[in-house]
C-alpha positions in Angstrom: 112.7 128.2 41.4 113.1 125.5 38.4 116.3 124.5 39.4 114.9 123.9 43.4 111.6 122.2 42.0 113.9 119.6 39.8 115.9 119.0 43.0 113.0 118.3 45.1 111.5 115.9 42.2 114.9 114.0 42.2 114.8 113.3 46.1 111.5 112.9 46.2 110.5 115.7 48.6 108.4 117.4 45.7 105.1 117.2 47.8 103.6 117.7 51.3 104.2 114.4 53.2 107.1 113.2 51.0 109.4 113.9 53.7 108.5 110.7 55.1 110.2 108.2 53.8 111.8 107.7 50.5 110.8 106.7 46.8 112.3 103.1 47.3 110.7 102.9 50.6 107.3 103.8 49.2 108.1 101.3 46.2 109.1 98.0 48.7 105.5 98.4 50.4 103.5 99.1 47.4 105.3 95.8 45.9 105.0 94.2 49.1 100.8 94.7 49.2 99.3 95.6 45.9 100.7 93.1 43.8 99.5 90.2 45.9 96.7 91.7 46.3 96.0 91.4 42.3 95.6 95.4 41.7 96.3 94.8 38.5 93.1 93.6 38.3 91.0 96.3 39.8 87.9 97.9 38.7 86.6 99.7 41.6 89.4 101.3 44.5 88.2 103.1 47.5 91.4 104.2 49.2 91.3 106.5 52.9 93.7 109.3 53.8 95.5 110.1 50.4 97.9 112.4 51.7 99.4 114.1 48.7 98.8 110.7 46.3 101.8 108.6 46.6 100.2 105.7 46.9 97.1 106.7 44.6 99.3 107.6 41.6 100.9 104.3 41.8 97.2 102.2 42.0 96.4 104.1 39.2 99.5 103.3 37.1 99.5 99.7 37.9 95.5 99.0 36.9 92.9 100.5 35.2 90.6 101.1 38.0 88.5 104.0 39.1 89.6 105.5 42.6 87.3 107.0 45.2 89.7 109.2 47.8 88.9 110.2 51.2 90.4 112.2 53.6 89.9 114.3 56.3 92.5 117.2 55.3 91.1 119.7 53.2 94.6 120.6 52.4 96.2 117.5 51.4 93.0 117.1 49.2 94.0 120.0 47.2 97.2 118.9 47.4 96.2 115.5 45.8 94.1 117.0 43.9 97.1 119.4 42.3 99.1 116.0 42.0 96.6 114.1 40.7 94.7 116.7 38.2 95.0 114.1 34.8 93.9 111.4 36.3 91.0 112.9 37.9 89.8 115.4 34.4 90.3 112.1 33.1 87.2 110.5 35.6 89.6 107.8 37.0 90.2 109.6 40.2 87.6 111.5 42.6 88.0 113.3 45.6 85.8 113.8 49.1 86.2 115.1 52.1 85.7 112.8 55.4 84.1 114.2 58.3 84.7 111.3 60.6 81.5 112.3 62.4 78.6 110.1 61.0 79.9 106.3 61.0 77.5 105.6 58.2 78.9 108.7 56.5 81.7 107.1 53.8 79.1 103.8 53.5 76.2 106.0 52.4 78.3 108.3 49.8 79.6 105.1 48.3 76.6 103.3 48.4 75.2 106.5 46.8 77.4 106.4 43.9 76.8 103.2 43.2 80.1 101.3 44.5 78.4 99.4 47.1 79.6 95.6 46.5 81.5 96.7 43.6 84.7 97.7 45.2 88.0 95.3 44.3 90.2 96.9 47.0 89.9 99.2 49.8 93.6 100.5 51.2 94.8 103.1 53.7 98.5 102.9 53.9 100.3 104.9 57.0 97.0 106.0 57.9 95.3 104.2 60.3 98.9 104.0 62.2 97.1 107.2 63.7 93.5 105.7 64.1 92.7 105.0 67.3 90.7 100.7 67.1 87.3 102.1 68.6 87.6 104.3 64.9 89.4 102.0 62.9 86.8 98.9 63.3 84.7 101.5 61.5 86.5 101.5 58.3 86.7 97.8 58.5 83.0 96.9 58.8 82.9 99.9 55.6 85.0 97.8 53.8 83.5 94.8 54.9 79.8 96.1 53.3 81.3 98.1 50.5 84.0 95.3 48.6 82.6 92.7 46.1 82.9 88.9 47.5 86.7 88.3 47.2 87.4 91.9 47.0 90.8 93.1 48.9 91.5 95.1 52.4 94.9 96.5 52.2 96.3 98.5 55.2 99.1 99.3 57.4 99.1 99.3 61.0 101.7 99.2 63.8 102.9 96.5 65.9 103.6 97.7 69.2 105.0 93.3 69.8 107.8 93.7 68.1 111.4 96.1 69.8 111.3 98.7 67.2 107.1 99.3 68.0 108.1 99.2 71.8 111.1 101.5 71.9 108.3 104.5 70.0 106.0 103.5 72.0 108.3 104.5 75.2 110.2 107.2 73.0 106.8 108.9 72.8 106.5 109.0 76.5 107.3 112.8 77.0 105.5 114.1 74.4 102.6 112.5 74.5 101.3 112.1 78.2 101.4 115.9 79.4 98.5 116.2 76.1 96.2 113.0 77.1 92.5 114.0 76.4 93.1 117.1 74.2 93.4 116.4 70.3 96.8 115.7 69.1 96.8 115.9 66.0 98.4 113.1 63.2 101.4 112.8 64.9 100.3 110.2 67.8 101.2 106.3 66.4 97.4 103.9 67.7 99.4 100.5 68.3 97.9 97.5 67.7 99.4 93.7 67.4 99.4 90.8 65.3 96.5 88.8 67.3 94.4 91.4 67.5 94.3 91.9 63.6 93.9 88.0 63.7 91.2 88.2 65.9 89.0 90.9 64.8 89.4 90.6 61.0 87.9 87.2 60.5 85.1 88.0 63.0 84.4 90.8 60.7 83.8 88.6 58.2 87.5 88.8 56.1 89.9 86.0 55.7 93.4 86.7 56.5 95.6 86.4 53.0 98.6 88.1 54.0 99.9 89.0 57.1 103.6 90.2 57.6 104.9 91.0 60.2 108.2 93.7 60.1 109.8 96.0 62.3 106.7 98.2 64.0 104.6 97.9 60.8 102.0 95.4 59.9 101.1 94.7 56.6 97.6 93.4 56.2 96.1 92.1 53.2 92.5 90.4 53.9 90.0 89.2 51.6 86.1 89.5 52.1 84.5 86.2 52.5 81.6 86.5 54.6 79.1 88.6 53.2 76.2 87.8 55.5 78.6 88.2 58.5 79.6 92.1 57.4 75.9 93.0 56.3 75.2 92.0 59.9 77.2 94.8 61.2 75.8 97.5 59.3 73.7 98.3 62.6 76.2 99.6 64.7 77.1 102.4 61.9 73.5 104.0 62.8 73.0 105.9 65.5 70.4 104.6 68.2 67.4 106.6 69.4 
């Protein structure tokens, strides 16, 4: 009813996902990532898992750029999409389905519209915390081919280094291993750790701007320096024959 739907606005808990977390929570990373990595002066966003829009709304709000959503939930598309419905009958906001079959699959649609090395950031926040590196280094080389020289990789991981990564990691334990090779859906955390990120990223062709390094989370900010280095790597997106 209206007076349940105002209560859930007030906490927060309005939309699918929103259980997670809290409004300040959700403001201290967006403040902690987006700012430094000059969203107010994007043009061109291309931002993975949406969820409901938490994080889309506010991109939108702080800049004047164009967003290009992708997720692999057809439900939390409409869901965004339901959220989201001004921005996008405005043209700001779009909204695709990802399929997470073809590697090449989100290169070619944005390449397709247009976007390829005009994009000013690319973000996924607590999304790839569930994407496993072999699929993750995929949307990194993406990034890598789609952003402009200069343009901005926001993400967060987790760090399995530090005690609050390691006690989920064992805390998971019981759950997790009777399911090993059958699909477990979202709720499995991918760890990762601060050399690895340190490692990879650069080879990818990104310098590291921002790297911080909290409880099990990683925030990453990275700008694309090495153009010739990510075009390289547009080869292992295709299959072979």
């Amino acid at each position: 009813d209206e007076v349940s739907a105002k209560q859930d606005e007030d906490t927060g808990q309005r939309w699918p996902g929103d259980e997670w977390g809290s409004a300040e929570a959700w403001q201290a990373r967006f403040d902690d990532l987006f700012p430094p990595a000059g969203v107010e002066h994007w043009h061109k966003a291309v931002e993975i898992g949406p969820g409901s829009g938490k994080y889309t709304t506010k991109v939108l709000e702080a800049s004047a750029t164009d967003v290009r959503a992708y997720d692999v939930s057809e439900r939390f598309l409409s869901v965004c999409a339901e959220r989201c419905r001004g921005e996008i009958d405005s043209g700001r906001l779009s909204l695709h389905p990802l399929h997470a079959v073809d590697p090449a699959q989100l290169l070619d649609d944005l390449r397709a519209a247009g976007w390829q090395r005009n994009v000013d950031g690319f973000f996924a926040i607590d999304v790839m915390v569930h994407i496993d590196l072999q699929y993750l280094i995929v949307y990194w080389i993406t990034a890598g081919l789609v952003l402009r020289p200069g343009g901005r990789l926001v993400m967060t991981l987790n760090d399995v280094t530090r005690e609050p990564g390691f006690d989920k990691l064992v805390g998971d334990v019981a759950w997790t291993f009777p399911s090993q090779g059958r699909a477990l859906g979202s709720g499995k955390f991918e760890w990762l750790s601060p050399d690895i990120v340190t490692s990879l990223l650069p080879r990818l062709g990104f310098r590291i701007a921002k790297l911080s390094e909290g409880g099990r989370d990683l925030h990453v900010i990275a700008e694309l320096e090495d153009v010739e280095r990510t075009d390289a790597l547009e080869v292992h997106l295709r299959p072979r024959n």
